[in-house]
PDBQT receptor file of N, H, CA, C and O in Angstrom, charges set to zero:
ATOM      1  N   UNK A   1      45.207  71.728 103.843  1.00  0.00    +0.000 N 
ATOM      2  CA  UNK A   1      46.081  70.616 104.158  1.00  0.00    +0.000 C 
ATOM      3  C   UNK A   1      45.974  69.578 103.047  1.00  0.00    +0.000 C 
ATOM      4  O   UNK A   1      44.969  68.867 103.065  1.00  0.00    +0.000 OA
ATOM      5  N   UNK A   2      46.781  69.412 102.181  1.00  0.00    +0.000 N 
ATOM      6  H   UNK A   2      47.598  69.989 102.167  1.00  0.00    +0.000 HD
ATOM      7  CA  UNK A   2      46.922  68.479 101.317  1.00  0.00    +0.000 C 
ATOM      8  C   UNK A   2      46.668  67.000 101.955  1.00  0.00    +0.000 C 
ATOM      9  O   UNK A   2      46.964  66.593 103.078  1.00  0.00    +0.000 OA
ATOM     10  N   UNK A   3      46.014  66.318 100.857  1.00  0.00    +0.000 N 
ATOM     11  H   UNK A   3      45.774  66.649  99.945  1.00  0.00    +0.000 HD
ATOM     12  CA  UNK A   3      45.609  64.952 100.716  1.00  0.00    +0.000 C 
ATOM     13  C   UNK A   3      46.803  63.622 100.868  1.00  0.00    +0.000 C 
ATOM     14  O   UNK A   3      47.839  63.534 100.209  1.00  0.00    +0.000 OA
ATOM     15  N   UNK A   4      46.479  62.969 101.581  1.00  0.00    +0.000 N 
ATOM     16  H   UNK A   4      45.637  63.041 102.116  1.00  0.00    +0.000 HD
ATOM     17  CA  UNK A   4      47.633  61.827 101.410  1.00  0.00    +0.000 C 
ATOM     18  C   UNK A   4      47.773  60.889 100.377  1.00  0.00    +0.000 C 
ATOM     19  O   UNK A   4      46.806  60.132 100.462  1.00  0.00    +0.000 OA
ATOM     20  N   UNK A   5      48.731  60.458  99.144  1.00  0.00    +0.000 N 
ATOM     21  H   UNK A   5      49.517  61.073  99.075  1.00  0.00    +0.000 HD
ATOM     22  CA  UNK A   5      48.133  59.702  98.079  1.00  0.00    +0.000 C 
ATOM     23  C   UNK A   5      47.260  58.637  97.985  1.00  0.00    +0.000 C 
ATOM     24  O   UNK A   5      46.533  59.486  98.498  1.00  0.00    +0.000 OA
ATOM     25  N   UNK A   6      46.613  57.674  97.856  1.00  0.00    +0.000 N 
ATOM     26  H   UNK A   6      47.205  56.984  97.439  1.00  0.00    +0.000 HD
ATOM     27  CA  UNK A   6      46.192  56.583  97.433  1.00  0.00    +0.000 C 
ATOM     28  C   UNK A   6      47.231  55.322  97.528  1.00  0.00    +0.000 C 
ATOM     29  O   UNK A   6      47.519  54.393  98.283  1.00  0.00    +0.000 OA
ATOM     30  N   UNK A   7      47.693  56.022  95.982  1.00  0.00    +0.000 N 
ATOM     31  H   UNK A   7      47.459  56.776  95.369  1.00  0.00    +0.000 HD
ATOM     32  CA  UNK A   7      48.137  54.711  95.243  1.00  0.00    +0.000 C 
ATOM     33  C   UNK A   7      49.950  55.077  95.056  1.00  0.00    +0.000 C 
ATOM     34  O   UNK A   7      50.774  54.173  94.916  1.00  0.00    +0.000 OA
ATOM     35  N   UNK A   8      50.265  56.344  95.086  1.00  0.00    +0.000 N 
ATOM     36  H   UNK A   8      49.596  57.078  95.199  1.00  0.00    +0.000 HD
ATOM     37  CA  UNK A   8      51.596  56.673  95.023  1.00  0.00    +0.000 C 
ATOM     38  C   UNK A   8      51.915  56.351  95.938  1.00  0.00    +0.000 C 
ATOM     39  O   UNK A   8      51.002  56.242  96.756  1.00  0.00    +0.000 OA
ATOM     40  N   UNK A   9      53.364  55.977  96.455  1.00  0.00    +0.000 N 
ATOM     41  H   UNK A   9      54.107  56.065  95.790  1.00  0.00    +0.000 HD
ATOM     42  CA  UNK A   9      54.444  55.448  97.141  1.00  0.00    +0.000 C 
ATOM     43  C   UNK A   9      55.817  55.359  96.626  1.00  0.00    +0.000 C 
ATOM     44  O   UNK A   9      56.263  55.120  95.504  1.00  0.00    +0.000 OA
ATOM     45  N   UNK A  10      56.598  55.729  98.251  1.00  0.00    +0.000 N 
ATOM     46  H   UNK A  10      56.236  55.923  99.163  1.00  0.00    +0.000 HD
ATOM     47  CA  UNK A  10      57.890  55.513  97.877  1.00  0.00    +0.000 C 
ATOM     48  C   UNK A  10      58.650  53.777  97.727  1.00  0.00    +0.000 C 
ATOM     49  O   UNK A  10      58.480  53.272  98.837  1.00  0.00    +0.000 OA
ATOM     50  N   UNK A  11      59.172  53.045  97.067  1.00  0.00    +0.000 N 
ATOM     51  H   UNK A  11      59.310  53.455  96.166  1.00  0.00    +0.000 HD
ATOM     52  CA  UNK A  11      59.977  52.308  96.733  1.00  0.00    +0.000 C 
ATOM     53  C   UNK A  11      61.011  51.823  97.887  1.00  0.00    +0.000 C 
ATOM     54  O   UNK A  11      61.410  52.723  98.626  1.00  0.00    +0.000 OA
ATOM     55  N   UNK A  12      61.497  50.505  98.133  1.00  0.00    +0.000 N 
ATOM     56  H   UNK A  12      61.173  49.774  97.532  1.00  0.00    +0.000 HD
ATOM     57  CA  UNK A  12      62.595  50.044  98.909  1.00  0.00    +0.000 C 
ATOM     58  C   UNK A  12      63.822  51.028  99.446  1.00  0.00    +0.000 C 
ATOM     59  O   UNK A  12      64.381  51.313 100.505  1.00  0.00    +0.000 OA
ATOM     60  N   UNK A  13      63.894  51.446  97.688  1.00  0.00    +0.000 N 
ATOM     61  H   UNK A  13      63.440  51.215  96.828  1.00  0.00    +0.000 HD
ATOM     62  CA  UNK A  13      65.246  52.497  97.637  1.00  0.00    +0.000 C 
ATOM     63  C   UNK A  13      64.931  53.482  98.225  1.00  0.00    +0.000 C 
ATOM     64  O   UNK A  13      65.827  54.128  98.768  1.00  0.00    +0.000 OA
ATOM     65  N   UNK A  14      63.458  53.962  98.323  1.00  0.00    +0.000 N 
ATOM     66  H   UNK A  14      62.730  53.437  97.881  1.00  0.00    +0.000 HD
ATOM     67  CA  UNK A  14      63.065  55.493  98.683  1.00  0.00    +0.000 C 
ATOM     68  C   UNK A  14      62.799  56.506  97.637  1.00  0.00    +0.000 C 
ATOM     69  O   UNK A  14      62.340  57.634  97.813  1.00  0.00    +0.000 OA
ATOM     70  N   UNK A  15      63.205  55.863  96.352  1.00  0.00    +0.000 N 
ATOM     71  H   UNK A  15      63.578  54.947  96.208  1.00  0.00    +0.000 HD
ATOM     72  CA  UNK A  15      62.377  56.470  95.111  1.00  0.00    +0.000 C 
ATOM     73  C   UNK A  15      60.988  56.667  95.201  1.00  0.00    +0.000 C 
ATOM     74  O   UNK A  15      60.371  55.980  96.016  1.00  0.00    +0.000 OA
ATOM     75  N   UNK A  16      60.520  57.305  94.661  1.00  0.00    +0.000 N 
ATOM     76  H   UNK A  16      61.021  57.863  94.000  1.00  0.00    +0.000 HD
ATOM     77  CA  UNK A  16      59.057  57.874  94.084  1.00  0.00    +0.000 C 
ATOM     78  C   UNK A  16      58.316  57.431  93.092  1.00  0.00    +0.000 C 
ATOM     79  O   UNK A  16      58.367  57.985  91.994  1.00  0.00    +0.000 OA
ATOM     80  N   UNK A  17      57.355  56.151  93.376  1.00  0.00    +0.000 N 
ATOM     81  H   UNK A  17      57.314  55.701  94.268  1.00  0.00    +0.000 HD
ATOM     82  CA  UNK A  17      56.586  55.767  92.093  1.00  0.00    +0.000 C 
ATOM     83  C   UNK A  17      55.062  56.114  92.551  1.00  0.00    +0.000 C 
ATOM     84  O   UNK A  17      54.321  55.546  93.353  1.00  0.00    +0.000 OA
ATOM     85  N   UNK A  18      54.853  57.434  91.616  1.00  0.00    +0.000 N 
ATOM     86  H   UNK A  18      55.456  57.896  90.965  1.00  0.00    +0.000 HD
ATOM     87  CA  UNK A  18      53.737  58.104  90.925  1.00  0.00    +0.000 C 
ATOM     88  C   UNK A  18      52.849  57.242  90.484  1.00  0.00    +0.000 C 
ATOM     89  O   UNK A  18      53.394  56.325  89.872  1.00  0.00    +0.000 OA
ATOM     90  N   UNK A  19      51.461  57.142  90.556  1.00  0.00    +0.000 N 
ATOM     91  H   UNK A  19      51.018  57.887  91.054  1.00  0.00    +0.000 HD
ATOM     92  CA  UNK A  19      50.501  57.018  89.762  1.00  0.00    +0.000 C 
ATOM     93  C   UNK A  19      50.102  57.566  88.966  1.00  0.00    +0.000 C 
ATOM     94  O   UNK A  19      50.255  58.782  89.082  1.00  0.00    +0.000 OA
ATOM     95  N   UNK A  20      49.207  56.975  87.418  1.00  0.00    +0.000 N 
ATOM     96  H   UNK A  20      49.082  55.987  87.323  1.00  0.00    +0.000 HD
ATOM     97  CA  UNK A  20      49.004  58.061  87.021  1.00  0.00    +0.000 C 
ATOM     98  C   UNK A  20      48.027  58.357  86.770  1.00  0.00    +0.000 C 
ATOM     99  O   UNK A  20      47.615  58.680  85.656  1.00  0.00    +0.000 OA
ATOM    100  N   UNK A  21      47.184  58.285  88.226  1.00  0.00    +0.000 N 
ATOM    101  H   UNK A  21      47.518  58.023  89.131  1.00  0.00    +0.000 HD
ATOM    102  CA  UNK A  21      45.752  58.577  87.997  1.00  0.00    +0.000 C 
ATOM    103  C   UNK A  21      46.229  59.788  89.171  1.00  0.00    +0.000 C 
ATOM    104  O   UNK A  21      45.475  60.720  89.450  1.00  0.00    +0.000 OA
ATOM    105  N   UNK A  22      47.696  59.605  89.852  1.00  0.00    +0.000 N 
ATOM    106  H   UNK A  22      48.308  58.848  89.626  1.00  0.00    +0.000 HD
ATOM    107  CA  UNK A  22      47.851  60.391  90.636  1.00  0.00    +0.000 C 
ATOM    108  C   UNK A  22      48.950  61.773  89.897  1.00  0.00    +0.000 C 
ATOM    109  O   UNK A  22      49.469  62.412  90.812  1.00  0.00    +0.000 OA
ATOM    110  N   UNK A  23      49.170  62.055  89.131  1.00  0.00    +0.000 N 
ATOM    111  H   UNK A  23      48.748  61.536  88.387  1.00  0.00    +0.000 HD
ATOM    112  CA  UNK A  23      50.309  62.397  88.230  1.00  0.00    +0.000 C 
ATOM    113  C   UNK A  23      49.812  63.713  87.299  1.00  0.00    +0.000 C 
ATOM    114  O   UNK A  23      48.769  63.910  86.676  1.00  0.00    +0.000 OA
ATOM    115  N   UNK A  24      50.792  64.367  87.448  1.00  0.00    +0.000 N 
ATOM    116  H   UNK A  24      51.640  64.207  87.954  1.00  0.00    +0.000 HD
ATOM    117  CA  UNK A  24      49.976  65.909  86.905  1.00  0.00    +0.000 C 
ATOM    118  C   UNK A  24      49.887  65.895  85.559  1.00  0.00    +0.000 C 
ATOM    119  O   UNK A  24      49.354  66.863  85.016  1.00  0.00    +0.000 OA
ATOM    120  N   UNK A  25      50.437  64.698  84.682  1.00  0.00    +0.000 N 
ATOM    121  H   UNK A  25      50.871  63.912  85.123  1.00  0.00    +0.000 HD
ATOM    122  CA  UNK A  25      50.334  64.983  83.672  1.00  0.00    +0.000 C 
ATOM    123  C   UNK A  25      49.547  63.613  82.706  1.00  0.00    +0.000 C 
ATOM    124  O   UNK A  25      49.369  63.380  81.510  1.00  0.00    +0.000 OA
ATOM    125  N   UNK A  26      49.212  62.890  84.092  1.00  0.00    +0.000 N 
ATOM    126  H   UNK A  26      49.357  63.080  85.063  1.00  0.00    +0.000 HD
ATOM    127  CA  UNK A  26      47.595  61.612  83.889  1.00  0.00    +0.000 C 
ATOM    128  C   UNK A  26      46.584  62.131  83.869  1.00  0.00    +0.000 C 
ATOM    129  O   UNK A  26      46.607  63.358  83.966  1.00  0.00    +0.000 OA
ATOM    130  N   UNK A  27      45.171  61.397  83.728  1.00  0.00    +0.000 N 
ATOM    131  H   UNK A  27      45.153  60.400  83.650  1.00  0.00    +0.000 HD
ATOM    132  CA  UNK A  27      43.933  61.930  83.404  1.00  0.00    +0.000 C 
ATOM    133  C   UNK A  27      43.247  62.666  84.198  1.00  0.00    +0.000 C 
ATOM    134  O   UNK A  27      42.079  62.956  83.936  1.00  0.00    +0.000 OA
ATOM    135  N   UNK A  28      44.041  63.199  85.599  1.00  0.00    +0.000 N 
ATOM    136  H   UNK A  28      44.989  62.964  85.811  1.00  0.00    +0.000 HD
ATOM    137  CA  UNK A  28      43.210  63.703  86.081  1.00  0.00    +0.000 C 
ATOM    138  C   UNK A  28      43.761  65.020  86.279  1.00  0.00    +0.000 C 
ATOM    139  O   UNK A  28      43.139  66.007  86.672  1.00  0.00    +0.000 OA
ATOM    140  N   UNK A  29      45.467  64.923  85.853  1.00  0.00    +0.000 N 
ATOM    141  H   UNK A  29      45.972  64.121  85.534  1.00  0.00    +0.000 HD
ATOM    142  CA  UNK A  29      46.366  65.987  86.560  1.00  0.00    +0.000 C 
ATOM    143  C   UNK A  29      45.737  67.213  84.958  1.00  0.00    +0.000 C 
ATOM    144  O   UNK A  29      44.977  66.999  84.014  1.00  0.00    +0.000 OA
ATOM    145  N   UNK A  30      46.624  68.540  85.427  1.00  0.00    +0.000 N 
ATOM    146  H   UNK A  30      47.242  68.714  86.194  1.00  0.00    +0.000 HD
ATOM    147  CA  UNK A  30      45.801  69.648  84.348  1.00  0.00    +0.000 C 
ATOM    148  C   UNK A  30      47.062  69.745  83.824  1.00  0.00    +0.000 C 
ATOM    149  O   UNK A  30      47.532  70.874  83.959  1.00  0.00    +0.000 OA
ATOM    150  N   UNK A  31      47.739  68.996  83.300  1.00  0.00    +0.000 N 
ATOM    151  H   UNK A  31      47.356  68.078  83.189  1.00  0.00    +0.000 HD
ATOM    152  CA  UNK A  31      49.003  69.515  82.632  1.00  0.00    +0.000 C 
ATOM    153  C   UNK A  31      48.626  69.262  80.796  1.00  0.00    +0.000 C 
ATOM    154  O   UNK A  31      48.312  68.240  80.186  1.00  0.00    +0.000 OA
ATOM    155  N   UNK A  32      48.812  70.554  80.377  1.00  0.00    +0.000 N 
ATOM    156  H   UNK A  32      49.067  71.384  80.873  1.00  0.00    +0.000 HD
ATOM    157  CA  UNK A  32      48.098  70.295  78.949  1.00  0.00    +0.000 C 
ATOM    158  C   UNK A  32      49.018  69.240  77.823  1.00  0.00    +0.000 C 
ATOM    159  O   UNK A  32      48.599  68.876  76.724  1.00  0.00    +0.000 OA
ATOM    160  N   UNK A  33      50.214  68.919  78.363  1.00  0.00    +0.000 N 
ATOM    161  H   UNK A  33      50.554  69.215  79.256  1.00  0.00    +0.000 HD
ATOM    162  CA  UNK A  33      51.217  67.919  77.941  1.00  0.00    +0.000 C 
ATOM    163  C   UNK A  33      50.921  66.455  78.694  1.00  0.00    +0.000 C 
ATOM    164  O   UNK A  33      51.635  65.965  79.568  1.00  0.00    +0.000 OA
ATOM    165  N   UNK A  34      49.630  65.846  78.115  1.00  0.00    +0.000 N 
ATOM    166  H   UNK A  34      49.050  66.245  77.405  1.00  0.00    +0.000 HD
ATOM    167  CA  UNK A  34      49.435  64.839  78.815  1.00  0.00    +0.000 C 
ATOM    168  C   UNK A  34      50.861  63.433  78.253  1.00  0.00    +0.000 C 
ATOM    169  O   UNK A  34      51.655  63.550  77.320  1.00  0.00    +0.000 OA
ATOM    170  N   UNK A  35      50.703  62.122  79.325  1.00  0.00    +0.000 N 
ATOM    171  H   UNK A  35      50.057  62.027  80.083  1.00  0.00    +0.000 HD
ATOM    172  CA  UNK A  35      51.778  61.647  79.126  1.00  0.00    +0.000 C 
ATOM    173  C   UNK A  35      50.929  60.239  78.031  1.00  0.00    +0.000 C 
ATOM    174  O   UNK A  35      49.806  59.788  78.260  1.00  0.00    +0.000 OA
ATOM    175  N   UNK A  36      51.708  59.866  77.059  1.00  0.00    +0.000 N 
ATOM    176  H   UNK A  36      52.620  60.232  76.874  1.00  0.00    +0.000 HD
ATOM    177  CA  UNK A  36      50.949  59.115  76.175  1.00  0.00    +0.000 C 
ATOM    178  C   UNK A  36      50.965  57.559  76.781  1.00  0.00    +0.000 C 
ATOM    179  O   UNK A  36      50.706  56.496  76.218  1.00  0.00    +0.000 OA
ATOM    180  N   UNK A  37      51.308  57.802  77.935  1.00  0.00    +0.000 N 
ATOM    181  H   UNK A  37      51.519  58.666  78.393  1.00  0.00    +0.000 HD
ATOM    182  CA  UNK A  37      50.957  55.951  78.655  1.00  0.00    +0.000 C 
ATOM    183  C   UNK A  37      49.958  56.296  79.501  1.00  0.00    +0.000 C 
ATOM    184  O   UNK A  37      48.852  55.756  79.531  1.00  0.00    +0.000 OA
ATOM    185  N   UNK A  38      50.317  57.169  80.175  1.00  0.00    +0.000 N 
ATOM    186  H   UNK A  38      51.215  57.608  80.150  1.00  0.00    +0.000 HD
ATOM    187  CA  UNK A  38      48.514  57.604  81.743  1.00  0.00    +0.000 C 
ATOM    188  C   UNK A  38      47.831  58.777  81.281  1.00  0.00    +0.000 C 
ATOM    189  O   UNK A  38      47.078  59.321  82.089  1.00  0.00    +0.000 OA
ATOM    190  N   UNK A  39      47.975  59.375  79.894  1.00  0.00    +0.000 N 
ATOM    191  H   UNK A  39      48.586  58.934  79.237  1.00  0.00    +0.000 HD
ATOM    192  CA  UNK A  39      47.092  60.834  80.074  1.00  0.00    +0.000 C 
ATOM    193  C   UNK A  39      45.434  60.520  80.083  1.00  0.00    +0.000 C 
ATOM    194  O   UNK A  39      44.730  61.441  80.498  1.00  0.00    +0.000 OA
ATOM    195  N   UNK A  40      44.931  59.584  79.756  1.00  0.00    +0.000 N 
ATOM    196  H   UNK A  40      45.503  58.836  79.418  1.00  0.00    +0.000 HD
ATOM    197  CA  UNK A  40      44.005  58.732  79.751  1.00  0.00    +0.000 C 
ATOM    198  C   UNK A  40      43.009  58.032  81.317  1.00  0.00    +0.000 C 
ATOM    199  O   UNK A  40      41.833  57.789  81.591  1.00  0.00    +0.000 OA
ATOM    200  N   UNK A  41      44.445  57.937  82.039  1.00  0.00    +0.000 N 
ATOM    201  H   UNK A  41      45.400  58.134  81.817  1.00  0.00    +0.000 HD
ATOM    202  CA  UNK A  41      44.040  57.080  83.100  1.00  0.00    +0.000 C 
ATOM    203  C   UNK A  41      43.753  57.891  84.249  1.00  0.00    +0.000 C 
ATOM    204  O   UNK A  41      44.590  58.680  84.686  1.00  0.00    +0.000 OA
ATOM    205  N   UNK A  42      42.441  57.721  84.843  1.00  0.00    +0.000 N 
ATOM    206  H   UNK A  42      41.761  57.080  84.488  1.00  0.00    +0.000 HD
ATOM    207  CA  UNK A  42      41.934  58.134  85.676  1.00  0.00    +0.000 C 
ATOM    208  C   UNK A  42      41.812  57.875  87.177  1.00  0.00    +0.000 C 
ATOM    209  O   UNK A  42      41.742  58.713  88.077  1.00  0.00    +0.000 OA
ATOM    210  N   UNK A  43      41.796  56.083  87.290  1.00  0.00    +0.000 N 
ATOM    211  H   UNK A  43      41.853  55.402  86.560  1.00  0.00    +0.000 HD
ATOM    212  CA  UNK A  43      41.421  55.241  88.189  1.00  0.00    +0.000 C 
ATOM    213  C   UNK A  43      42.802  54.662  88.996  1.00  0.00    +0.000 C 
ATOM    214  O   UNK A  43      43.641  54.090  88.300  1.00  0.00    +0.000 OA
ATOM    215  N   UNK A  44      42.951  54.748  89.873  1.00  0.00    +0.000 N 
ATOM    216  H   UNK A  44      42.270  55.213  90.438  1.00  0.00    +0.000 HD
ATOM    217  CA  UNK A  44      44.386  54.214  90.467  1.00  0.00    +0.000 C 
ATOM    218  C   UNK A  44      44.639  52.747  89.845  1.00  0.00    +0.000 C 
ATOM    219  O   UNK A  44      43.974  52.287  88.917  1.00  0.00    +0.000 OA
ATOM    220  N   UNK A  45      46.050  51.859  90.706  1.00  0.00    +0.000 N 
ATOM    221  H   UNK A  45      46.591  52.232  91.460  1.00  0.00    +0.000 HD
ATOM    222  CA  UNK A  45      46.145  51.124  90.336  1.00  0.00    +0.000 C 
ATOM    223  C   UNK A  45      46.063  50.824  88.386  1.00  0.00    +0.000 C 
ATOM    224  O   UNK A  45      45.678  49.722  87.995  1.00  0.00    +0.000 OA
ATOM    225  N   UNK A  46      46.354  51.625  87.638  1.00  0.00    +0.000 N 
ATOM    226  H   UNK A  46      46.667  52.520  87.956  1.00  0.00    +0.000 HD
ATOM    227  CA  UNK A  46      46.434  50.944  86.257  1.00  0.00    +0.000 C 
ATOM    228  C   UNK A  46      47.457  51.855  85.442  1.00  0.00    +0.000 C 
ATOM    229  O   UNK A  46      47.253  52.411  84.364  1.00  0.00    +0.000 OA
ATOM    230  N   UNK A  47      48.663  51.868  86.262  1.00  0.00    +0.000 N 
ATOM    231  H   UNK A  47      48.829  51.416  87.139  1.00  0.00    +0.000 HD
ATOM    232  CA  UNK A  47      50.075  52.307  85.885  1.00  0.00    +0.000 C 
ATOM    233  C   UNK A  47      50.865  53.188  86.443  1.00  0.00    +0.000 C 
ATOM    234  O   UNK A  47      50.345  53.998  87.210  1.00  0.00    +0.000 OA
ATOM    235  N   UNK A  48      51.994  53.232  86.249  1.00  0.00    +0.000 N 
ATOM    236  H   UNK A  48      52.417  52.574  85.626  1.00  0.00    +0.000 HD
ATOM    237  CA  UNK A  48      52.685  54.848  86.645  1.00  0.00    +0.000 C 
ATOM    238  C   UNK A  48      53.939  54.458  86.471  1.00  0.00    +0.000 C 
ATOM    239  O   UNK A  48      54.266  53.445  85.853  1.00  0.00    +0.000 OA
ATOM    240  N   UNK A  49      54.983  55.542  87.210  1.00  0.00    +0.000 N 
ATOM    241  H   UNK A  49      54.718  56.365  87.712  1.00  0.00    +0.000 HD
ATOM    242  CA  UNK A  49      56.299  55.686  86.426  1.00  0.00    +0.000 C 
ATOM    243  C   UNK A  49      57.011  56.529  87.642  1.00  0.00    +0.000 C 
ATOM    244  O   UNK A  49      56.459  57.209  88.507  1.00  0.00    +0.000 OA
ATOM    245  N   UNK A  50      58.578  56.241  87.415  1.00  0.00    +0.000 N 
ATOM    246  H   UNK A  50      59.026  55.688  86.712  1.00  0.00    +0.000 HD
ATOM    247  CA  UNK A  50      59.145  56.815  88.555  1.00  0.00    +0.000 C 
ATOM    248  C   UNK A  50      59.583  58.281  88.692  1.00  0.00    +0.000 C 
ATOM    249  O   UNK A  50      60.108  58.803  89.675  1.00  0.00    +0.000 OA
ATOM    250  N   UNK A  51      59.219  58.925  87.345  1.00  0.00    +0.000 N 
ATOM    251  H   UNK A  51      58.793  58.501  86.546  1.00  0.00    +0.000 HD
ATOM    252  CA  UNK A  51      59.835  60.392  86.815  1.00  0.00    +0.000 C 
ATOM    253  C   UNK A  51      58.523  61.263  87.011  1.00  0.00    +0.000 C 
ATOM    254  O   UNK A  51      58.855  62.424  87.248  1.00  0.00    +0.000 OA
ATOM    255  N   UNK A  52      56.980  61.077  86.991  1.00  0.00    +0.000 N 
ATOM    256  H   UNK A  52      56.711  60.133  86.798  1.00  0.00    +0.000 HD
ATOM    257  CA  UNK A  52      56.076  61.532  87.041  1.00  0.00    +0.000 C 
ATOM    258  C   UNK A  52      56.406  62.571  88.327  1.00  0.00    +0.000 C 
ATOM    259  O   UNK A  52      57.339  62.488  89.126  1.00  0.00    +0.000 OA
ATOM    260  N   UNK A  53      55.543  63.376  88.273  1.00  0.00    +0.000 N 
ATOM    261  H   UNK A  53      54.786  63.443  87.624  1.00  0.00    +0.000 HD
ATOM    262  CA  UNK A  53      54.903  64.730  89.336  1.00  0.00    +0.000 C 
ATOM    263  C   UNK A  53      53.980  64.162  89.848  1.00  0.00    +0.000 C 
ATOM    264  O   UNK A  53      53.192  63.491  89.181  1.00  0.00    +0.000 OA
ATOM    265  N   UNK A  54      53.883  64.315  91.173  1.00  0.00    +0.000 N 
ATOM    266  H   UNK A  54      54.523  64.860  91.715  1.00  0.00    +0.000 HD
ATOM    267  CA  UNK A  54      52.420  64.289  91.887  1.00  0.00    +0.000 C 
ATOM    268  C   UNK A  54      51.369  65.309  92.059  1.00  0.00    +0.000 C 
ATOM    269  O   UNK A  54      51.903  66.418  92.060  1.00  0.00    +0.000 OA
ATOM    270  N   UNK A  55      50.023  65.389  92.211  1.00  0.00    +0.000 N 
ATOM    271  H   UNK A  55      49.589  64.488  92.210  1.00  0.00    +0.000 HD
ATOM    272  CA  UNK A  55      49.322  66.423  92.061  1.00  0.00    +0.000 C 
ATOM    273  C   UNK A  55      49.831  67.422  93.102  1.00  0.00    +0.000 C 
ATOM    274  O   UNK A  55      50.621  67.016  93.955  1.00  0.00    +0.000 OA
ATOM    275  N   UNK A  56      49.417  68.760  93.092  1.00  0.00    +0.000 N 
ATOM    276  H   UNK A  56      48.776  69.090  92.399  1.00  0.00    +0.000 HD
ATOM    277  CA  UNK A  56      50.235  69.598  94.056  1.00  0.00    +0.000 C 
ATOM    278  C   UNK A  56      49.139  69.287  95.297  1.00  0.00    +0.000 C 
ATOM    279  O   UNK A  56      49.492  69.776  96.370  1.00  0.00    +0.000 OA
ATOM    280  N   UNK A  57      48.323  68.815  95.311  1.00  0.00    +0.000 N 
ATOM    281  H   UNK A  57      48.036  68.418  94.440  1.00  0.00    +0.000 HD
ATOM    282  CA  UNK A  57      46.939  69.253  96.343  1.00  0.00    +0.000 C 
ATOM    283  C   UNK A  57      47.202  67.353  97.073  1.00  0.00    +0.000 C 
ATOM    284  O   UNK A  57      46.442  66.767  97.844  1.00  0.00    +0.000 OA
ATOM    285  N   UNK A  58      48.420  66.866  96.515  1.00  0.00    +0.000 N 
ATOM    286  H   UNK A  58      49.038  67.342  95.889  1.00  0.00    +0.000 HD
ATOM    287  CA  UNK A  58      48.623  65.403  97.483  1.00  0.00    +0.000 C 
ATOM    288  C   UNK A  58      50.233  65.214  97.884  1.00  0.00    +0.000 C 
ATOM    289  O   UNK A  58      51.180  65.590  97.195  1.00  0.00    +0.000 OA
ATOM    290  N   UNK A  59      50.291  64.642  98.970  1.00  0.00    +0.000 N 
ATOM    291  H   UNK A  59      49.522  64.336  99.531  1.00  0.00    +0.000 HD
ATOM    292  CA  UNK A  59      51.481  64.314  99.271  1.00  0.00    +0.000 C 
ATOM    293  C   UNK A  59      51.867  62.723  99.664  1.00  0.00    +0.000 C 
ATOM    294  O   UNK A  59      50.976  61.940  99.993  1.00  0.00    +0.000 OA
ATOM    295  N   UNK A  60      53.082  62.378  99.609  1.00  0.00    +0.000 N 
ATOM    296  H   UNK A  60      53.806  63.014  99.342  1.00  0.00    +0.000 HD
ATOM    297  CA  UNK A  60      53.293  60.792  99.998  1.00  0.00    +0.000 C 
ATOM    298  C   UNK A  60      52.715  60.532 101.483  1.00  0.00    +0.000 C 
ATOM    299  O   UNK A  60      52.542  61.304 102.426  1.00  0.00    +0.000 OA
ATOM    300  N   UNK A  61      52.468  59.069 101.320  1.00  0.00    +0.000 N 
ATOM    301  H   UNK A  61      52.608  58.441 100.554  1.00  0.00    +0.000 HD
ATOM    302  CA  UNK A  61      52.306  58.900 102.731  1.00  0.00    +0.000 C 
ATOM    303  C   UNK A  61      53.726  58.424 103.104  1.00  0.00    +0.000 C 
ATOM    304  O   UNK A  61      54.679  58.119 102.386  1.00  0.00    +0.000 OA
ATOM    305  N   UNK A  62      53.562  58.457 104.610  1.00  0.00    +0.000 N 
ATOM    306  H   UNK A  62      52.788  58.705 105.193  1.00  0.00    +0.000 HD
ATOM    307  CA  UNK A  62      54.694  58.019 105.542  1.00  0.00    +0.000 C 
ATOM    308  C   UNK A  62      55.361  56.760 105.038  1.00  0.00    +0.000 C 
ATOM    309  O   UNK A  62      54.799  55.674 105.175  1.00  0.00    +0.000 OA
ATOM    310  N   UNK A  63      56.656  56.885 104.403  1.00  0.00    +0.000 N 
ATOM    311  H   UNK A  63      57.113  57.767 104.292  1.00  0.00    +0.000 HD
ATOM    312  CA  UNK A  63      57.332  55.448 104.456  1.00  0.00    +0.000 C 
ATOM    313  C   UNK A  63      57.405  54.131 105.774  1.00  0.00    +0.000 C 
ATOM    314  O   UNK A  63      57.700  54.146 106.969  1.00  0.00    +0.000 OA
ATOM    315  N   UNK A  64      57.096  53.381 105.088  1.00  0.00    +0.000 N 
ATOM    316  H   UNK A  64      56.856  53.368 104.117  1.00  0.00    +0.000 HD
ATOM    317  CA  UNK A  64      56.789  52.121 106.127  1.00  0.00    +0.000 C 
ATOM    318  C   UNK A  64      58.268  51.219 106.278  1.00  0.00    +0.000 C 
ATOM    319  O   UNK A  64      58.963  50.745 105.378  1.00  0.00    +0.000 OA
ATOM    320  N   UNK A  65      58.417  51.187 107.417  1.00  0.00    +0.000 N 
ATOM    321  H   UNK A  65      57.853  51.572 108.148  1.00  0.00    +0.000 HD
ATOM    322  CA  UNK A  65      59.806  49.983 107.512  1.00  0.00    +0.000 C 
ATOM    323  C   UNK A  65      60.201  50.348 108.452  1.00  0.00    +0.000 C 
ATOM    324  O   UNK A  65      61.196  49.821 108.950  1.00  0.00    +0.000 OA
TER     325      UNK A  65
């Protein structure tokens, strides 16, 4: 049973903003094309982006509203 994110969440609109400590291609994700703003970042909270992947082993939590 996959993990619920952290720090990822969906947006007002219902868009998808990724972390990229949560992000397959941030410091923790295994994508050998790391991304040159989060491939580095490990720790939540210290960036992300709305085009990112989430790890496969997490999913969003429940939109609130």
């Amino acid at each position: 049973m996959p993990k619920v994110a952290k720090y990822s969440e969906r947006d007002s609109r219902g868009h998808v903003f990724v972390d990229c400590s949560e992000c397959t291609r941030g410091g923790n994700g295994g994508d050998k094309d790391k991304c040159s703003a989060g491939g580095n970042t490990k720790r939540g909270k210290r960036g992300g982006c709305f085009i990112g992947t989430l790890l496969p082993d997490l999913k969003l939590p429940e939109q609130r509203g």
